[in-house]
N, C-alpha and C positions, 0 to 999 in steps of 0.2 A: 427471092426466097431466102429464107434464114437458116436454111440444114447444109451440112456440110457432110461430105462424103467422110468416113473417119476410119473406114475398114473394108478392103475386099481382096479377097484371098479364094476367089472360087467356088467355093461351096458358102460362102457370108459376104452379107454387104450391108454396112451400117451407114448412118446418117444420125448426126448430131445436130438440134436445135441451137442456135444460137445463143441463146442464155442456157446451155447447157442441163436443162431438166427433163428433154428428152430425146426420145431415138425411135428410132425406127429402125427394122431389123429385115431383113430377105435372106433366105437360108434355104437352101437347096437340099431336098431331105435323100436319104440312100432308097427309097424307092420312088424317086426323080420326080417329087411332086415337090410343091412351093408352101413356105411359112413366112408370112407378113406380121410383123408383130409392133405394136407399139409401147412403151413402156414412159409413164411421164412419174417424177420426184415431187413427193411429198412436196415440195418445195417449189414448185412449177404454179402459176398463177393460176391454175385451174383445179390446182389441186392433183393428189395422187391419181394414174389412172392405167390399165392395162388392158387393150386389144390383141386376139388372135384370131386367124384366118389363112384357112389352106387350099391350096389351088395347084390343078392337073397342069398349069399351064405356066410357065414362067412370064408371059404377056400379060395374062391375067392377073400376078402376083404384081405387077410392076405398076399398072395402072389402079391398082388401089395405093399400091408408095406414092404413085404421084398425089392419089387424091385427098389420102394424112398427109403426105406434104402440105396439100394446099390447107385444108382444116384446121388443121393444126400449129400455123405459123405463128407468127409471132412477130415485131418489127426489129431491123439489127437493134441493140443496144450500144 
């Protein structure tokens, strides 16, 4: 895979694409649900694009990360 872990501090956990035009986002909200967000740069080969999605379950938040991890890859550069 081409994402790099680039942030986690507890309540955030980022991951950066490899050519750097996207991320993905896991964020722990104060009433202990989950937010998965994906965010890609004008710039990114696919063009501009942003996903969001919230879950009771922090298991459930994680296997949609993996699964824009997978969607959304990219080859190293």
């Amino acid at each position: 895979m081409s994402w790099q872990e680039v942030r986690a501090d507890g309540q955030i956990t980022e991951w950066e694409r490899s050519d750097g035009t996207a991320t993905i986002r896991l964020r722990r909200r104060v009433d202990e649900t989950f937010v998965v967000r994906l965010d890609r740069l004008y710039q990114s080969d696919e063009g501009r694009g942003y996903r969001r999605e919230r879950f009771d379950s922090e298991d459930e938040a994680l296997a949609l990360v993996e699964e824009w991890r997978e969607e959304y890859d990219v080859d190293d550069r």
